[in-house]
N, CA, C and O atoms as a GROMACS GRO file, in nm:
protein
  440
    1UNK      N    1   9.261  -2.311   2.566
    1UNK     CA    2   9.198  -2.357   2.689
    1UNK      C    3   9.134  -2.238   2.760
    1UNK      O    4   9.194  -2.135   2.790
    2UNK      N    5   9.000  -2.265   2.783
    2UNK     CA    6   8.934  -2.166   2.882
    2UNK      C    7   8.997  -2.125   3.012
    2UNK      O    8   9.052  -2.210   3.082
    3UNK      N    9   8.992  -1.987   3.050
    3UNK     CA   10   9.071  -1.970   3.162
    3UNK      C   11   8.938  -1.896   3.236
    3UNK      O   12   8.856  -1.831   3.172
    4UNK      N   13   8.930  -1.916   3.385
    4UNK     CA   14   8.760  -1.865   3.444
    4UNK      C   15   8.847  -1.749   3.553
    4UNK      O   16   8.941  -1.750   3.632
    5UNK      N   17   8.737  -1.645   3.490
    5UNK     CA   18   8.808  -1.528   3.573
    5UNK      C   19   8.713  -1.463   3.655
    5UNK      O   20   8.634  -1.541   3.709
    6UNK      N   21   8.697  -1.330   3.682
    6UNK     CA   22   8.632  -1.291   3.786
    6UNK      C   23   8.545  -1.148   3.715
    6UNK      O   24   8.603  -1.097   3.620
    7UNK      N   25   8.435  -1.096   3.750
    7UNK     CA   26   8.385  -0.925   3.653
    7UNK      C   27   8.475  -0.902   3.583
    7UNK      O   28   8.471  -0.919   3.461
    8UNK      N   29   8.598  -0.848   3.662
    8UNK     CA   30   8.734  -0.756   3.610
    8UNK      C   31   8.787  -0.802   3.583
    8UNK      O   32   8.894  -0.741   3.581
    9UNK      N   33   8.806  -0.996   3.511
    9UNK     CA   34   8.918  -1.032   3.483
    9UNK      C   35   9.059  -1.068   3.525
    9UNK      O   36   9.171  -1.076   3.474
   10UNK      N   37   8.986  -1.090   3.671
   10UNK     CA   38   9.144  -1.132   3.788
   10UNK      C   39   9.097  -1.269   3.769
   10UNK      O   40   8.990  -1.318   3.733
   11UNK      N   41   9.234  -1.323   3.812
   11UNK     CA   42   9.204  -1.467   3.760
   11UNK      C   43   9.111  -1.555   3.942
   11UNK      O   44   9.147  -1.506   4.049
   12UNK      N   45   9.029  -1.646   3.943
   12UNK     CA   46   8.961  -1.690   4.001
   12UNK      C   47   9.081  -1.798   4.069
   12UNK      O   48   9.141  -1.896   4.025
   13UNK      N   49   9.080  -1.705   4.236
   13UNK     CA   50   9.173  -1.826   4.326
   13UNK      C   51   9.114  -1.937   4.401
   13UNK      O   52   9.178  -2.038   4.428
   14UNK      N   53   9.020  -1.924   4.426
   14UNK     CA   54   8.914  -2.046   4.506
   14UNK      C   55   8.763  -1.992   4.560
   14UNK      O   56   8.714  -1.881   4.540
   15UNK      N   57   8.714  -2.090   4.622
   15UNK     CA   58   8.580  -2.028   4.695
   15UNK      C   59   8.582  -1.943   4.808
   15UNK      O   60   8.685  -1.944   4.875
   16UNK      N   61   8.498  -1.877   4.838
   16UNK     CA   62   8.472  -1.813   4.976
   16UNK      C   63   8.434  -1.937   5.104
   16UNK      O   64   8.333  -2.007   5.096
   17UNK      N   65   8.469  -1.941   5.144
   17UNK     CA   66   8.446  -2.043   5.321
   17UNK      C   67   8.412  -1.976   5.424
   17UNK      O   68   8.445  -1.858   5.437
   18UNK      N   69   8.337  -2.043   5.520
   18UNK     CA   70   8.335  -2.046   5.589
   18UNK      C   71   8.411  -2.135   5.732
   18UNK      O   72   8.330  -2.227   5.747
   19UNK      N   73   8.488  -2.149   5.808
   19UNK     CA   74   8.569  -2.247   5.902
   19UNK      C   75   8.499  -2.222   6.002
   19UNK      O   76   8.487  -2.099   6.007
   20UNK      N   77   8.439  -2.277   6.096
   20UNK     CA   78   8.393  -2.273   6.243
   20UNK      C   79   8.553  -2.300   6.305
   20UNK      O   80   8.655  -2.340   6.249
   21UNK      N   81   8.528  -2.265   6.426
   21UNK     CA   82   8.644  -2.246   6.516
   21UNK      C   83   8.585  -2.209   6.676
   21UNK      O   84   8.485  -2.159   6.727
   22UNK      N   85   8.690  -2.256   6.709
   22UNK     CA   86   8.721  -2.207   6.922
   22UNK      C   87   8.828  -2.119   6.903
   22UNK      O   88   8.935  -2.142   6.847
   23UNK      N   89   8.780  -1.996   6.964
   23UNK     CA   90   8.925  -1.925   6.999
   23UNK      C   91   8.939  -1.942   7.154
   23UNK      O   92   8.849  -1.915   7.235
   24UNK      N   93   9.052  -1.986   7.182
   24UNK     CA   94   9.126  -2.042   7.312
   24UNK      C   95   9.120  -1.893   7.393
   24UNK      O   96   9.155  -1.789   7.338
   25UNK      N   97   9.066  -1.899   7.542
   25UNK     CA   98   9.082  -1.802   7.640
   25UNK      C   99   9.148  -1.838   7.709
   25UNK      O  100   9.184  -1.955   7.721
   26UNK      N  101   9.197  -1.695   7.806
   26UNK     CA  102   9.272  -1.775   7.926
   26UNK      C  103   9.146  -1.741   8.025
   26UNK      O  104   9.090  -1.635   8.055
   27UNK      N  105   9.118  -1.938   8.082
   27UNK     CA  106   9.053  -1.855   8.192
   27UNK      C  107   9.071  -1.804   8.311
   27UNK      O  108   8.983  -1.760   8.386
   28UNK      N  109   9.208  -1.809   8.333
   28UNK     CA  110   9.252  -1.728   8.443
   28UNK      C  111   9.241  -1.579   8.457
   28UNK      O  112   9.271  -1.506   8.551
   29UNK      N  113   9.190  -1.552   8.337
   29UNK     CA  114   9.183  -1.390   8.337
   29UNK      C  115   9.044  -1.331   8.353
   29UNK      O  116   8.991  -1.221   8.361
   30UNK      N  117   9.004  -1.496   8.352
   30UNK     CA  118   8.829  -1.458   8.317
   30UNK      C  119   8.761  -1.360   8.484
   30UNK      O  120   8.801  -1.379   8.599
   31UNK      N  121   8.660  -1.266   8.442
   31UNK     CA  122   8.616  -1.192   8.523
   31UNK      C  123   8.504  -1.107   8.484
   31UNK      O  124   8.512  -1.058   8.371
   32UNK      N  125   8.370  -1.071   8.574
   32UNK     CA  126   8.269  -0.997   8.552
   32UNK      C  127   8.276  -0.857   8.526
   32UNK      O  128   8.306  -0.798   8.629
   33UNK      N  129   8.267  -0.815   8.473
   33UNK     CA  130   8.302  -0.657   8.466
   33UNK      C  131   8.145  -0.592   8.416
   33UNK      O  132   8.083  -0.654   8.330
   34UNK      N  133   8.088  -0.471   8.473
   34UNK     CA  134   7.969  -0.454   8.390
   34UNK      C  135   7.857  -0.546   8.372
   34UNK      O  136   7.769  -0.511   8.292
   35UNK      N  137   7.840  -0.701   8.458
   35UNK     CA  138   7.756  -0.735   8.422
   35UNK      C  139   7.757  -0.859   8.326
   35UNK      O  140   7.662  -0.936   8.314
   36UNK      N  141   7.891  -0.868   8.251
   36UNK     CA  142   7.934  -0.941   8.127
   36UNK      C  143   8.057  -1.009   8.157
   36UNK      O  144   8.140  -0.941   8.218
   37UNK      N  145   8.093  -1.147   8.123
   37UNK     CA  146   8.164  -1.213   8.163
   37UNK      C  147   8.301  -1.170   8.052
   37UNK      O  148   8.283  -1.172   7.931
   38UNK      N  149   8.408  -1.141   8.099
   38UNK     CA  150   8.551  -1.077   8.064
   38UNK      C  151   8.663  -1.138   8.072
   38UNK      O  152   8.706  -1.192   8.174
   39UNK      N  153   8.724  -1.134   7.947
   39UNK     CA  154   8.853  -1.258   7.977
   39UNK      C  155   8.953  -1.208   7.833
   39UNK      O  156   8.915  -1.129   7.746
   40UNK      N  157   9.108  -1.288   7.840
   40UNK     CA  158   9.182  -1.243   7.750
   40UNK      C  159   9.176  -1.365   7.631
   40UNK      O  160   9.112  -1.468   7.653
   41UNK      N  161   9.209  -1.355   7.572
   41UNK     CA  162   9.220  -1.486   7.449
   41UNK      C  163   9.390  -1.479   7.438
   41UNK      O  164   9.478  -1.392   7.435
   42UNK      N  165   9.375  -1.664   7.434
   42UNK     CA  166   9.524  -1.716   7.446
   42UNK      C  167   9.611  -1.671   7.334
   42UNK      O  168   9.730  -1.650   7.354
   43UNK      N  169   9.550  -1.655   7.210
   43UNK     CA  170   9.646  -1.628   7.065
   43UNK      C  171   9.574  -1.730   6.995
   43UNK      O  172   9.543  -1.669   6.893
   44UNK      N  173   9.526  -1.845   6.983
   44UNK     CA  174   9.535  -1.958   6.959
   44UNK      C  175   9.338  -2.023   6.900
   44UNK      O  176   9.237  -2.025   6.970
   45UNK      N  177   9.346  -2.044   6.827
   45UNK     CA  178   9.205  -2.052   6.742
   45UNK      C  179   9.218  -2.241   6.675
   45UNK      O  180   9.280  -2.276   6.575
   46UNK      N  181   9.133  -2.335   6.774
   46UNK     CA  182   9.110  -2.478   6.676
   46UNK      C  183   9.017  -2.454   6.583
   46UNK      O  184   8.913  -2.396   6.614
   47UNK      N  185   9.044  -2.499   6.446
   47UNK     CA  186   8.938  -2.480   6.380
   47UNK      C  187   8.907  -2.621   6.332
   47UNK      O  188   8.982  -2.718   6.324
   48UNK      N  189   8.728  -2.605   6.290
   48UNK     CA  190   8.690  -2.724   6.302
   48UNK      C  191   8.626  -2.750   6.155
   48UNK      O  192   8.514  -2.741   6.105
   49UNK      N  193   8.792  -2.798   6.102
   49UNK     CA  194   8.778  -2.817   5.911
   49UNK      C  195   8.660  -2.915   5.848
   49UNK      O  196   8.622  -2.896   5.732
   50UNK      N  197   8.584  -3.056   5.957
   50UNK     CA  198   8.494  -3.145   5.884
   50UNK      C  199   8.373  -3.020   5.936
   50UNK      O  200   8.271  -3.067   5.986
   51UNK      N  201   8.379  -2.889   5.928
   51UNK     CA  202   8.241  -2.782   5.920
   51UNK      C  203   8.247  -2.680   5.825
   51UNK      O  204   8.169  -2.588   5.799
   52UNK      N  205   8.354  -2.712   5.777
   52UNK     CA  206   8.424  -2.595   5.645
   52UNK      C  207   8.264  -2.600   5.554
   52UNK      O  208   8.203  -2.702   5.522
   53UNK      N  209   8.230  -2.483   5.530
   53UNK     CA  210   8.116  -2.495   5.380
   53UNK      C  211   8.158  -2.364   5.323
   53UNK      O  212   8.234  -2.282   5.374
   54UNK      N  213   8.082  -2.359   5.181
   54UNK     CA  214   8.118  -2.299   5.082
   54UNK      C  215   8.024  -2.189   5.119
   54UNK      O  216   7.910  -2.226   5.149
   55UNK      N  217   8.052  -2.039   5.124
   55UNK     CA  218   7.970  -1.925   5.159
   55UNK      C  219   7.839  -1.892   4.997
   55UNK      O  220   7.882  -1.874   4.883
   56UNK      N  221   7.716  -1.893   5.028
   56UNK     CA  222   7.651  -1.872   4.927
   56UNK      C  223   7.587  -1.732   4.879
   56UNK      O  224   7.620  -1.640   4.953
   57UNK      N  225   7.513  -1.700   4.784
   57UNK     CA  226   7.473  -1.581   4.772
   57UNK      C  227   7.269  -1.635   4.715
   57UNK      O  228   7.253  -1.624   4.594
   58UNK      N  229   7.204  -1.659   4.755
   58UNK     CA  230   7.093  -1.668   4.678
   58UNK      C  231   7.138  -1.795   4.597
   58UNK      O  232   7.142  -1.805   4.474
   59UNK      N  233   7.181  -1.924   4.722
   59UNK     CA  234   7.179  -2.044   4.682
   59UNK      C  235   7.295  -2.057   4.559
   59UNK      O  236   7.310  -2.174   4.522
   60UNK      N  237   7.365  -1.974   4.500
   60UNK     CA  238   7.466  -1.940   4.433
   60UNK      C  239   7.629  -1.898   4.503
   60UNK      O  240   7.658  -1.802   4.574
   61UNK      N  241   7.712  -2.004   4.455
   61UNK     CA  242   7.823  -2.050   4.556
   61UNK      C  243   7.882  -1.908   4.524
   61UNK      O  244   7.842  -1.828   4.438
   62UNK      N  245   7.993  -1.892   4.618
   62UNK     CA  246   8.065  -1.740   4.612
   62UNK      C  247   8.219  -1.735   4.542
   62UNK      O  248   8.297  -1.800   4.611
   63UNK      N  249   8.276  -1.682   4.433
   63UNK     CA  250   8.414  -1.757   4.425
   63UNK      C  251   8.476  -1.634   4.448
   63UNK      O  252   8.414  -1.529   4.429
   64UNK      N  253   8.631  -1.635   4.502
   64UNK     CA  254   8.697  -1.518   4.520
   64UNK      C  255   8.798  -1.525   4.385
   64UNK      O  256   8.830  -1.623   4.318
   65UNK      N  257   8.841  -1.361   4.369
   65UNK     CA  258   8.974  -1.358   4.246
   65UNK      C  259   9.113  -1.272   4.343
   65UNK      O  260   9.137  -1.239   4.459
   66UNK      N  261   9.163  -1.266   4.235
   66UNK     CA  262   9.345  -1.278   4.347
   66UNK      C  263   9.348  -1.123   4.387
   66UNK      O  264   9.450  -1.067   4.428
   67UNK      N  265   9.229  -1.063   4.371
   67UNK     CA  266   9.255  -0.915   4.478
   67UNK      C  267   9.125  -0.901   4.540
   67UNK      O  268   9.061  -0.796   4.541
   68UNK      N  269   9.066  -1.070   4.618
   68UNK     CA  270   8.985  -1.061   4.745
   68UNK      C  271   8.869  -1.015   4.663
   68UNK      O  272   8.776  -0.970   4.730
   69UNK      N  273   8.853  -1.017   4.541
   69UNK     CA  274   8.690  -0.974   4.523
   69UNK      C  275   8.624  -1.095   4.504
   69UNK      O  276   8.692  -1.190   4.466
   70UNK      N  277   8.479  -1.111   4.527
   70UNK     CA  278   8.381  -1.182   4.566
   70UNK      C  279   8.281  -1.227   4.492
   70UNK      O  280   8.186  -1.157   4.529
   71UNK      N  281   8.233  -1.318   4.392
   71UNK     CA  282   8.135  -1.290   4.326
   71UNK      C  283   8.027  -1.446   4.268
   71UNK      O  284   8.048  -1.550   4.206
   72UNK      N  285   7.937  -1.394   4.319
   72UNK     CA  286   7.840  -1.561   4.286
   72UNK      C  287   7.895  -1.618   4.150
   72UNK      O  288   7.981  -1.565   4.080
   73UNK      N  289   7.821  -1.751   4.123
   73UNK     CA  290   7.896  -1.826   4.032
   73UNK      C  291   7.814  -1.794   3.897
   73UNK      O  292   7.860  -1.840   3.793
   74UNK      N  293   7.704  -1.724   3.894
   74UNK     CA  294   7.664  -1.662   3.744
   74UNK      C  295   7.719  -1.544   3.691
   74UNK      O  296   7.693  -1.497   3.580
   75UNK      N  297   7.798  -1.495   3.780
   75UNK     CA  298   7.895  -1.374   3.733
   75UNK      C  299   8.037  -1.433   3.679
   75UNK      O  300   8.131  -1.361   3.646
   76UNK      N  301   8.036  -1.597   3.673
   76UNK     CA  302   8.195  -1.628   3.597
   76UNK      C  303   8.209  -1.605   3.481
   76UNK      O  304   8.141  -1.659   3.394
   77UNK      N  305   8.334  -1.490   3.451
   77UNK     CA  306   8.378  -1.519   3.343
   77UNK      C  307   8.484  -1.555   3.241
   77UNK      O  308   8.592  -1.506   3.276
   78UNK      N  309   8.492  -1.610   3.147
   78UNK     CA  310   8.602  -1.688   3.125
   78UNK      C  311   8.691  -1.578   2.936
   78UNK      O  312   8.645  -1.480   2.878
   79UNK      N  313   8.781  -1.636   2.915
   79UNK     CA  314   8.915  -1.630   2.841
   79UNK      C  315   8.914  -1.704   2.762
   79UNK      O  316   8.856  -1.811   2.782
   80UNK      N  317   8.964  -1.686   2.667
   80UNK     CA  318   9.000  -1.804   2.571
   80UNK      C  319   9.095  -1.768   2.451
   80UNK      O  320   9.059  -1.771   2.334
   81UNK      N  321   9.234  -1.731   2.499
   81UNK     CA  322   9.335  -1.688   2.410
   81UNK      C  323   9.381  -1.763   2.285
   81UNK      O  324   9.458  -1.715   2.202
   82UNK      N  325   9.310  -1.930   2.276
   82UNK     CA  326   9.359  -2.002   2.200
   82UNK      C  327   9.243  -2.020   2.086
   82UNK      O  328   9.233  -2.099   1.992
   83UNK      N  329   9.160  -1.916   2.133
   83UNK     CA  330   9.050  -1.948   2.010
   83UNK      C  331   8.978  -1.775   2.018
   83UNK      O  332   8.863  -1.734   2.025
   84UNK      N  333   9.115  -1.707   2.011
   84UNK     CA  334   9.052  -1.589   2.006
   84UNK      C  335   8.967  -1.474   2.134
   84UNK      O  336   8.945  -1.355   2.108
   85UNK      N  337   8.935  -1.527   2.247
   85UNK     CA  338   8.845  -1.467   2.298
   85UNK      C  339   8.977  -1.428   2.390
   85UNK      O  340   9.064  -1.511   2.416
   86UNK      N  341   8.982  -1.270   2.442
   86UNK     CA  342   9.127  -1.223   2.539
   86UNK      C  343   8.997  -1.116   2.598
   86UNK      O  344   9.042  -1.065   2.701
   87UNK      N  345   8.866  -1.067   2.573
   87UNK     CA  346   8.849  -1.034   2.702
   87UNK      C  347   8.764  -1.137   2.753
   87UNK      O  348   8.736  -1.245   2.701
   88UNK      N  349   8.717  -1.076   2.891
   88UNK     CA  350   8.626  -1.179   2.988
   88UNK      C  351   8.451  -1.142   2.939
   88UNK      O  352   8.381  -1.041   2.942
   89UNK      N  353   8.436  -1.246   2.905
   89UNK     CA  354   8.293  -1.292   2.860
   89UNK      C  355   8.218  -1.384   2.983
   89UNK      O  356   8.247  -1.479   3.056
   90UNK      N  357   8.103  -1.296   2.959
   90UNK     CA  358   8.036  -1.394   3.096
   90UNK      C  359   8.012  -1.542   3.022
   90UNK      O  360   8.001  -1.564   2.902
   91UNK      N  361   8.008  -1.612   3.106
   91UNK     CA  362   8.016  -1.772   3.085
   91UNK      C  363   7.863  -1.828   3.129
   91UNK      O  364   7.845  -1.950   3.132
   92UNK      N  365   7.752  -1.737   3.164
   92UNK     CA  366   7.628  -1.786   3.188
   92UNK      C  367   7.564  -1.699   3.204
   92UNK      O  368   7.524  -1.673   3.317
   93UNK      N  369   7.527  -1.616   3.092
   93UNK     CA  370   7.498  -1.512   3.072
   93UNK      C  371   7.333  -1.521   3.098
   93UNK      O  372   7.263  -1.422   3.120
   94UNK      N  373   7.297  -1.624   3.094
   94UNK     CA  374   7.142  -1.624   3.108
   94UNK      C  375   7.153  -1.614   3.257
   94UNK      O  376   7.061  -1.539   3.289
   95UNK      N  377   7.197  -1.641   3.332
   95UNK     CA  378   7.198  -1.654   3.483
   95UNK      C  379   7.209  -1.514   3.544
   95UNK      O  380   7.139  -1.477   3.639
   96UNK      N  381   7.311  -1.431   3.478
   96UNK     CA  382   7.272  -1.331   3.514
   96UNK      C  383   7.210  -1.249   3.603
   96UNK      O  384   7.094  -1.275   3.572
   97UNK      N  385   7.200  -1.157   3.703
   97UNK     CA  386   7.084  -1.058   3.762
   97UNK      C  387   7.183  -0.910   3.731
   97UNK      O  388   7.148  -0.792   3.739
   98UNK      N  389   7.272  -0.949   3.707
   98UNK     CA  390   7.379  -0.790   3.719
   98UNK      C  391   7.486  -0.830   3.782
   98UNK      O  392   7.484  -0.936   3.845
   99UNK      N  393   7.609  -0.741   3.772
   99UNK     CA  394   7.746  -0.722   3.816
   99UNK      C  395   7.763  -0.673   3.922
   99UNK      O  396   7.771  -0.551   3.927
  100UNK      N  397   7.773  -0.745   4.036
  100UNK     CA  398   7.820  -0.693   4.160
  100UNK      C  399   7.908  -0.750   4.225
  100UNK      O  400   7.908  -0.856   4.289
  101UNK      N  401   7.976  -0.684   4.206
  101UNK     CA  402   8.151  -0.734   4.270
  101UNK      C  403   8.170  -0.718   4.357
  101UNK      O  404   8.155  -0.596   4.362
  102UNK      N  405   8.213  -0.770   4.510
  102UNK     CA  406   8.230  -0.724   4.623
  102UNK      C  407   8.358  -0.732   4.710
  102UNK      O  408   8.407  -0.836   4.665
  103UNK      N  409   8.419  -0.703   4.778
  103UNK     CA  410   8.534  -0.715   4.822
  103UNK      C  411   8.468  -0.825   4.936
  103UNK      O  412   8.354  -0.833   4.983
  104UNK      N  413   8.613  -0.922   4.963
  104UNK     CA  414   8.595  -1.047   5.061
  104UNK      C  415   8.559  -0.975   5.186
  104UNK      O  416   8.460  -1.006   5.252
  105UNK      N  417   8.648  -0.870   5.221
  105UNK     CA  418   8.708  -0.828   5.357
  105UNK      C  419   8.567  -0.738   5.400
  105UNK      O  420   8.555  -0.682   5.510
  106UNK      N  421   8.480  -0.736   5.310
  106UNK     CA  422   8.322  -0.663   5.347
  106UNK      C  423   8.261  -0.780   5.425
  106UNK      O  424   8.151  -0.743   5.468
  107UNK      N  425   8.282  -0.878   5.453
  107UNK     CA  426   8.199  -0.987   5.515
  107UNK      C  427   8.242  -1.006   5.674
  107UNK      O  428   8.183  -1.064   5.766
  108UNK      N  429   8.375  -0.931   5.668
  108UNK     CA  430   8.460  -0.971   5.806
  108UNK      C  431   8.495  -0.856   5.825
  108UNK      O  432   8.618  -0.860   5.826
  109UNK      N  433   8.447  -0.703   5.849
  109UNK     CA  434   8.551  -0.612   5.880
  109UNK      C  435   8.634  -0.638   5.993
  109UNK      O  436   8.616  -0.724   6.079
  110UNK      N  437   8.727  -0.554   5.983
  110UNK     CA  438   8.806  -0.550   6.112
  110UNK      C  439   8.775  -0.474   6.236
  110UNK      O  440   8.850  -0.481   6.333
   0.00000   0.00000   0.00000
């Protein structure tokens, strides 16, 4: 059985998303400072799951592997221990533009 992995061969945990969300303020704290309206945030984030979409790259969906790396869906590649194949072979090789692997946490620094 084909197993779909990632450039390096981490195994493929799901897509990249996007979630829209409210992060909850307090507005009791709210205040002008500088010109710019200033306030604390409660802890507390609704997110608004019927806006969930799949993050793309050049109309090419994004999938993540289990150490947060990032990679459009013509870079999948797959396994196949039961018919011989144990390294990762690209799986759409015509699709192709090149290998660029990216870490998730590049989209959101901290």
């Amino acid at each position: 059985m084909k197993e779909f992995v990632s450039p390096k061969g981490n195994e493929i945990i799901g897509t990249l998303e996007t979630v829209p969300g409210v992060a909850m303020i307090d507005m009791e704290s709210a205040r002008i400072e500088d010109g710019k309206l200033e306030f604390d945030y409660e802890g507390q984030t609704n997110l608004w799951w019927d806006d969930q979409s799949t993050q793309r790259k050049d109309g090419k969906r994004l999938f993540v592997d289990d150490e947060d790396n990032y990679f459009p869906e013509d870079q999948i590649h797959f396994i196949d221990p039961e018919n011989g194949i144990t390294e990762p072979t690209l799986a759409f090789p015509h699709l192709a533009e090149g290998l660029k692997v990216s870490h998730a946490t590049d989209l959101h620094p901290e």
